[in-house]
C-alpha positions in Angstrom: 78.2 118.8 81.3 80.3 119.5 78.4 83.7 119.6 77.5 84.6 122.8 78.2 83.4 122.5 81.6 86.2 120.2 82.4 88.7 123.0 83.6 85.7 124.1 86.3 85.0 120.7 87.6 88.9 119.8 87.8 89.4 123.0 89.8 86.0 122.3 92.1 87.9 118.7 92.7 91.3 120.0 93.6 89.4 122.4 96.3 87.8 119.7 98.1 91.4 117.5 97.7 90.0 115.1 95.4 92.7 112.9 93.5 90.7 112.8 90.3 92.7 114.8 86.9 91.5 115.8 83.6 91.9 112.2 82.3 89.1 111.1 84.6 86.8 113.7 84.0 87.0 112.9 80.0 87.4 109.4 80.4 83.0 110.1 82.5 82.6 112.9 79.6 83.5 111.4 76.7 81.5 107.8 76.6 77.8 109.0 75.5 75.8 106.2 77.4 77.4 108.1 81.1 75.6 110.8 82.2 77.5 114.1 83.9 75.8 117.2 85.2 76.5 120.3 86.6 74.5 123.0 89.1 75.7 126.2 87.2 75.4 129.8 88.8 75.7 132.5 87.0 77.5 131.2 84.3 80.1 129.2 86.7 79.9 125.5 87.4 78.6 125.0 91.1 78.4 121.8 91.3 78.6 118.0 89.5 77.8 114.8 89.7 78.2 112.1 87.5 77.2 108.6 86.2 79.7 105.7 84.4 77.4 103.5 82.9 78.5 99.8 82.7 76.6 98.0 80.0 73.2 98.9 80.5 73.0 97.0 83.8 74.8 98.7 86.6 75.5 103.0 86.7 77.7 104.1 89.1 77.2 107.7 90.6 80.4 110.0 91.8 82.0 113.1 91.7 78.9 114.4 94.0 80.2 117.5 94.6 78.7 121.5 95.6 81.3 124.7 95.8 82.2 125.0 99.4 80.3 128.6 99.8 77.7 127.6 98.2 76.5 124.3 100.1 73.3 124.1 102.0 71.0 126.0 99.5 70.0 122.3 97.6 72.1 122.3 95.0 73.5 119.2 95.9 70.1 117.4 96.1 69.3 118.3 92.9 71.8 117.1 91.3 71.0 113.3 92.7 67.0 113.5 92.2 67.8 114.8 88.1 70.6 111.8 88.0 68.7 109.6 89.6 65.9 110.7 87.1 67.8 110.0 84.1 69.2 106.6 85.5 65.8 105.2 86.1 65.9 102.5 82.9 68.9 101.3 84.2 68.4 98.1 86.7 71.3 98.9 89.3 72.2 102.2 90.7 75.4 102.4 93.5 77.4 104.8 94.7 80.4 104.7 97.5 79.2 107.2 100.0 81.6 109.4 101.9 80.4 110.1 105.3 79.5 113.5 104.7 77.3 112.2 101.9 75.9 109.2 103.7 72.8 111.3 105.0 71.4 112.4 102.0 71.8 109.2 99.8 69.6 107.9 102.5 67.1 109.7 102.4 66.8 109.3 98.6 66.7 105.4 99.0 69.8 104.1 98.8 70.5 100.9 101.3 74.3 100.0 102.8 76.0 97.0 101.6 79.2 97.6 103.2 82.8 99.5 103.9 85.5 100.0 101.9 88.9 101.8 103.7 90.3 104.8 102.3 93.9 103.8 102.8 97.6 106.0 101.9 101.0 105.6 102.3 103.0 109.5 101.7 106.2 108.5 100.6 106.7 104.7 100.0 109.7 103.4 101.0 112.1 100.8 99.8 109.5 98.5 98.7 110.7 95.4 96.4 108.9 93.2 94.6 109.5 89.5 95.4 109.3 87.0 92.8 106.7 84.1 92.7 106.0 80.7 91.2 102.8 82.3 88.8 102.6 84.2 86.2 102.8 87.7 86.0 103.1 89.9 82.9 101.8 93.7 81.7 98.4 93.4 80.6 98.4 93.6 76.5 96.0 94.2 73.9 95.6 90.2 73.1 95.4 89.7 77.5 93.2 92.5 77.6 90.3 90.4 76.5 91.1 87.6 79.4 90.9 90.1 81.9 87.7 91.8 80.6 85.9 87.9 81.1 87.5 87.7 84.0 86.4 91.0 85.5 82.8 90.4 84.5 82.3 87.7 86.1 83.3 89.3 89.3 82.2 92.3 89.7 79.0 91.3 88.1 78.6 93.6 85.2 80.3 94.5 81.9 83.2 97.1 82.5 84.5 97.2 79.0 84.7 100.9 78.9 86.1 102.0 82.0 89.2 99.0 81.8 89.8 99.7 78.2 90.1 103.5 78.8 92.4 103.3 82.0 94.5 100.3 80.3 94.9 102.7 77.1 96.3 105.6 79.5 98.4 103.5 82.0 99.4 100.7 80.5 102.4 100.7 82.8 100.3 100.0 85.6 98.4 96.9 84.7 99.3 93.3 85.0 98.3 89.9 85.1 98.3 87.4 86.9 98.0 83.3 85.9 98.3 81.0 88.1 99.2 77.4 85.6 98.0 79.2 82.7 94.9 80.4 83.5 93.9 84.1 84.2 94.1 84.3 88.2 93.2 87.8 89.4 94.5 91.3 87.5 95.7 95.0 88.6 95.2 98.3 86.8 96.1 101.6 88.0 96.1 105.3 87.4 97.8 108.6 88.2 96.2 111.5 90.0 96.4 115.0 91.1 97.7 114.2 94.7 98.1 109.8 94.7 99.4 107.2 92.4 95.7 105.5 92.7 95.8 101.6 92.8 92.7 99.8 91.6 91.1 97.6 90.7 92.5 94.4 91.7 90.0 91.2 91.5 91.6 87.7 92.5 90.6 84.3 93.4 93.2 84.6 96.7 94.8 87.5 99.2 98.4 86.1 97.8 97.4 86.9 94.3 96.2 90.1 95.5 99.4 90.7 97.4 101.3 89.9 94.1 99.8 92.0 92.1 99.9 94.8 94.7 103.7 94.4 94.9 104.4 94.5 91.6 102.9 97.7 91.1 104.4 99.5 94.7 107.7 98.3 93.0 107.7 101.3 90.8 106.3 103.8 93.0 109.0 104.0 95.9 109.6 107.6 97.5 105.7 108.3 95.9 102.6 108.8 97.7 100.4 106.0 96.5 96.2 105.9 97.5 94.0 102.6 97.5 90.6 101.6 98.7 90.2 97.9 100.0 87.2 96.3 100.5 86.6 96.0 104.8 86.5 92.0 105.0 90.1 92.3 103.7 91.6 92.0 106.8 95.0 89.9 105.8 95.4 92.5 103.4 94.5 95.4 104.8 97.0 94.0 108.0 99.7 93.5 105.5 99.6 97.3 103.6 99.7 98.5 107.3 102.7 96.6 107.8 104.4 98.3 104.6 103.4 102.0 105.7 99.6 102.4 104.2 97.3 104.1 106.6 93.7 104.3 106.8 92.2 107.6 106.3 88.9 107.1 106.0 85.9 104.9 104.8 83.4 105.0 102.0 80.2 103.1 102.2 78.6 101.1 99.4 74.9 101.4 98.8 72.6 100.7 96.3 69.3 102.3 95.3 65.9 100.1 95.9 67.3 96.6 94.5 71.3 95.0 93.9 70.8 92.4 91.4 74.6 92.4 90.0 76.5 92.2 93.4 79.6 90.6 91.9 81.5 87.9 94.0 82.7 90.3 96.9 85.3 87.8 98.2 87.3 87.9 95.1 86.8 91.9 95.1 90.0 93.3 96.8 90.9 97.1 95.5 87.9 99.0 93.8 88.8 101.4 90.7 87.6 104.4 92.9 84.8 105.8 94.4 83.6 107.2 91.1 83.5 104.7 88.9 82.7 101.5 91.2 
């Protein structure tokens, strides 16, 4: 995949109602260690699929996806076998699975770990941020650097790349948390083609979570807002229910042959998105 393919692969994207805009597509394209690829028929793209790289240690496969007339003739396992291919000296492969997906990842080797909900709220309304005891401020570029520690250590690889780029673009939508002085759990988020996207948000607690949560629905009232929550959430997942979320549907985690950076899941609450992990 190249640059100019971007304007395809948006368009493929918006077909299937994907969220994902140009921004996401360069921020995979333009880091040289990921890998994209595209099925192309005659002289159109077909199909992609693509590969964030985090560090050496952990790739993350997304935006798996075949033109709607043209599915069922294979294009869509070949994409996976040539990523998979070209991933092969990296030690940890995942993806999150969309049922329809599910089958095929399976029979190429990759194992379930677990579920994460798919959950939207169309119009959020009258939402208020309540004020709290810690800490809370917009990420910065000297916090920046607290929150990369503190996101390696939790989800278990580097992600310097990926939370650089979205910070740089939506600085708005990131914060921090500290709970007596010390970096407590941290939010980032994005805009998209049909959702305000939420994610990630690591914390050492739910209320943490719920903080940094709020904070961000503050400024998106009368929006439709999109988030995917890890399935042992369930205070969380109870509470966003309570405010108007809805679940939609589930992804599935899997691995390929071996997991051996599984992050601490319990302090995993929002994930950045299906496509980048």
């Amino acid at each position: 995949m190249n640059i100019n393919d971007i304007d395809q692969a948006v368009n493929l994207a918006k077909n299937e109602g994907w969220n994902q805009t140009e921004k996401d597509w360069r921020l995979l394209l333009e880091n040289p260690i990921n890998t994209c690829l595209i099925a192309e028929l005659n002289d159109r793209v077909a199909g992609t699929a693509t590969a964030i790289n985090h560090s050496g240690k952990v790739a993350w496969i997304g935006m798996v996806l075949v033109d709607k007339s043209l599915r069922g003739q294979g294009a869509g396992k070949k994409l996976m076998t040539s990523i998979i291919e070209k991933l092969k000296q990296v030690e940890s492969v995942k993806l999150d699975a969309t049922p329809a997906g599910q089958p095929l990842y399976q029979k190429l080797g990759f194992i379930e770990e677990y579920k994460i909900y798919r959950m939207t709220n169309d119009s959020l309304n009258n939402f208020s941020y309540q004020d709290t005891e810690d800490e809370l401020n917009h990420i910065n570029n000297e916090s920046i650097s607290e929150v990369l520690k503190l996101d390696m250590n939790i989800f278990g690889a580097d992600r310097t790349y990926l939370l650089r780029t979205i910070f740089k673009n939506y600085p708005h939508k990131a914060f921090l948390i500290k709970c007596k002085g010390k970096p407590d759990g941290f939010i980032m988020g994005r805009d998209g083609s049909r959702f305000n996207y939420i994610g990630p948000v690591s914390a050492s607690s739910t209320t943490s979570a719920k903080t940094l949560i709020s904070k961000t629905l503050e400024s998106l009232n009368i929006q439709p807002v999109a988030l995917d929550v890890h399935e042992d959430k369930e205070d969380l997942i109870s509470w966003l229910e309570s405010i108007g979320f809805v679940k939609q549907r589930q992804f599935v985690r899997m691995f390929l042959k071996s997991n051996p950076y599984p992050g601490i899941i319990r302090n995993q609450y929002l994930i950045s998105g299906p496509e980048y992990g």
